[in-house]
N, C-alpha and C positions, 0 to 999 in steps of 0.2 A: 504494500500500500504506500502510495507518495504524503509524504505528511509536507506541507509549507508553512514557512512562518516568515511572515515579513516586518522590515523594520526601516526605520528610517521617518516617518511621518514626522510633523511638525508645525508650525506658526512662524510664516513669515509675512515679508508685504509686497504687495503687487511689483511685480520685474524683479524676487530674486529665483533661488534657485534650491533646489532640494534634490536630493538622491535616496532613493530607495532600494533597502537590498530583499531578496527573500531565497528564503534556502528552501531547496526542494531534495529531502531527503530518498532515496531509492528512485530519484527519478532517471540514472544511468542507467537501471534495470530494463525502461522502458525504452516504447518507441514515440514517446508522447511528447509532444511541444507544449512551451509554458508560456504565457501571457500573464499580461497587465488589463483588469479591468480598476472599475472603479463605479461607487452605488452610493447613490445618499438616500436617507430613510426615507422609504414611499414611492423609491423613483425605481426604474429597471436598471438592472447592468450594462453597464456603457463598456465596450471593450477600448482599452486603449494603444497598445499593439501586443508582437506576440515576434516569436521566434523561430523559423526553422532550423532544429536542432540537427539535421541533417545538411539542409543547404548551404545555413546559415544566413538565410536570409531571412530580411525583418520586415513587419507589416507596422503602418499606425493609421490611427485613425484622421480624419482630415486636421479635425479642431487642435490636433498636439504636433502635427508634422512641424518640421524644423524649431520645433523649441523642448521636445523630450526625442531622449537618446534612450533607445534599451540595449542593453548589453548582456553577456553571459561568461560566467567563467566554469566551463567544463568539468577541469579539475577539482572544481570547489562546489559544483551543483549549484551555483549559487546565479540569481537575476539582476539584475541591476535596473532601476529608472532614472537617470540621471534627468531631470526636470528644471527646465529654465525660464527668465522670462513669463513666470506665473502669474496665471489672473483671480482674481476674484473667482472666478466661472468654474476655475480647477479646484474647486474646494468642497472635498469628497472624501469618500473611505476607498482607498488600494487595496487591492486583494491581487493576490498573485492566484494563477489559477493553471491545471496541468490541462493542458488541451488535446482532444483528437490529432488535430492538425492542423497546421499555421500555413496557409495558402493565401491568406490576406487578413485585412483586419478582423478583429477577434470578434467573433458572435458568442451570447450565452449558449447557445443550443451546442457550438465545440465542446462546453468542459466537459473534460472526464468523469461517469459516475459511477464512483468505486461502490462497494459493500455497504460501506456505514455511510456514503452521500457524496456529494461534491467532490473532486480535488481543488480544494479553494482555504484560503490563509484564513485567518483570521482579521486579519485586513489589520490598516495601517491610516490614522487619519489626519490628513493633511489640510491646512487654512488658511486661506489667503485672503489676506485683508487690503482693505485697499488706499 
């Protein structure tokens, strides 16, 4: 089973910058790709990109293109959202999430559903003030 737990969230002000990491345990076992969503209470899962752990190639969503970076480091299982240039708008809960497959921006309907539910973090919450 892929267990994730992300970290990194914060309180900054509109134009800085934040980095989120999330480790995704046993996910070298799999064939699964990991992404970045993000939900505020009430609202549906907004995917915000994802990773081909294979191609290495990376999807986002339009609203974060060229101001968030996602990264991976292999050897470490570990995800990265390097986040910049934040708005008011990006102020949400992250959740790292283990996905089917990463072919373009992350939809809820990819994540993985294990045994006990989701492959999804506990999320991470982030606030931008303006």
């Amino acid at each position: 089973q892929v267990q994730l737990v992300e970290s990194g969230g914060g309180a900054v002000q509109a134009g800085g910058s934040l980095r989120l990491s999330c480790t995704a345990s046993n996910l070298y076992a799999t064939r699964f790709d990991i992404a970045w969503f993000r939900q505020a209470p009430g609202k549906e899962r907004e995917g915000v990109s994802c990773i081909n752990r294979k191609s290495g190639h990376l999807y986002y969503a339009d609203n974060v293109k060229g101001r968030f970076t996602m990264s991976m480091d292999n050897a470490e299982n570990t995800a990265y959202l390097q986040m910049n240039d934040l708005k008011p708008e990006d102020t949400d809960v992250y959740y790292c999430a283990a996905l089917i497959q990463c072919t373009a921006a992350p939809t809820p309907e990819l994540i993985v559903h294990g045994e006990f539910g989701d492959y999804w973090g506990q999320g991470t919450q982030v606030t931008i003030s303006s």
